[in-house]
N, C-alpha and C positions, 0 to 999 in steps of 0.2 A: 182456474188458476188466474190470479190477477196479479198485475206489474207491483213491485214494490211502495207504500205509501198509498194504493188502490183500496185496502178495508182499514176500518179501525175497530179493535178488539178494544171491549170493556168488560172491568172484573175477574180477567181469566186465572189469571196469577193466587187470587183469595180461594180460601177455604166457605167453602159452603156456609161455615159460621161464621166466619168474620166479614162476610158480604150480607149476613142479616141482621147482625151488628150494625154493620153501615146505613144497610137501606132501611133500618126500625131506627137510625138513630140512638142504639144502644153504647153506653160507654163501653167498650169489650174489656176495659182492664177489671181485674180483682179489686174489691173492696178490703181487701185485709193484707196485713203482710203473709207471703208466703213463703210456708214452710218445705225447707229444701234438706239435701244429705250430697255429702259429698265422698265421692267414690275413687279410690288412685289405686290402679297396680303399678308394681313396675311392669317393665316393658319383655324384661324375661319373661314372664309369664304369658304374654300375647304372646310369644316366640313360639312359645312351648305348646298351647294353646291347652294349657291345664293350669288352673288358677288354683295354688294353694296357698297363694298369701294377696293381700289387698290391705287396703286403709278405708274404714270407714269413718267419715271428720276426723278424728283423732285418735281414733281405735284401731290399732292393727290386727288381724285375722289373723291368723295360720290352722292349719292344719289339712286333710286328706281334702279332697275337692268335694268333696258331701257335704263337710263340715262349714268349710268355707260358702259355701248357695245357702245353706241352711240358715247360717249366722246371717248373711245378706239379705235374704227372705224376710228371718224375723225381723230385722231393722227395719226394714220398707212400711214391713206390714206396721208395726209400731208407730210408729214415724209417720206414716200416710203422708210424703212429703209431695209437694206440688211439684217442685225441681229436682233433677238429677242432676250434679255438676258430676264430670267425667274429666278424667285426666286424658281419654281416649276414646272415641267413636269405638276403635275395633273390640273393646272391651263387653260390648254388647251382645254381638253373635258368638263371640267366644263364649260367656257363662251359660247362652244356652245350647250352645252344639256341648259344651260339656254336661248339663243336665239329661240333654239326649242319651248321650255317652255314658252315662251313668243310672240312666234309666229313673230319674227321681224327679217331682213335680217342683216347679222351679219357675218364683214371677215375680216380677220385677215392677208393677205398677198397677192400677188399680183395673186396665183391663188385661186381659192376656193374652201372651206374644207380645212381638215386639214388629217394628216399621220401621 
């Protein structure tokens, strides 16, 4: 154990890639515009923790909650978007503790699960 101000940390904070971006001197941003989808529930539905309505960009969803991951699924997969804008962080574990729930395969980006 050392007094405060006793070590100095480098790098700790970066990700594994963006620290070899750095030290290779790589520009880490994208070369292309990227392609995003935008995702809102209301907030009843986090309430509820059964999502049977959402807005995808300017598409509104409805229907049983099968319906509603399935419609989502295929958008993603479509779309292969770089970004997810979210009206809401908790909007994440909800679709998939309800895929769990519902026993049906359910992903939301190009790996699977979620972090």
């Amino acid at each position: 154990m050392g007094l405060p101000g006793e070590y100095r940390c480098y790098n700790v904070d970066f990700s594994r890639e963006f620290r070899y971006c750095l030290e290779k001197r790589i520009d880490p941003l994208p070369t292309h515009d990227l392609s995003r989808i935008q995702i809102a529930v209301p907030e009843t539905e986090i309430a509820s923790e059964s999502v049977t309505e959402l807005t995808i960009d300017d598409e509104t969803v409805t229907g049983g909650g099968e319906d509603v991951l399935a419609t989502l699924s295929d958008r993603v997969e479509s779309v292969d978007p770089d970004v997810l804008f979210l009206n809401t962080s908790d909007l994440i574990p909800v679709l998939f503790q309800q895929a769990d729930r519902l026993d049906v395969e359910f992903q939301l980006g190009r790996r699977p699960g979620w972090q």
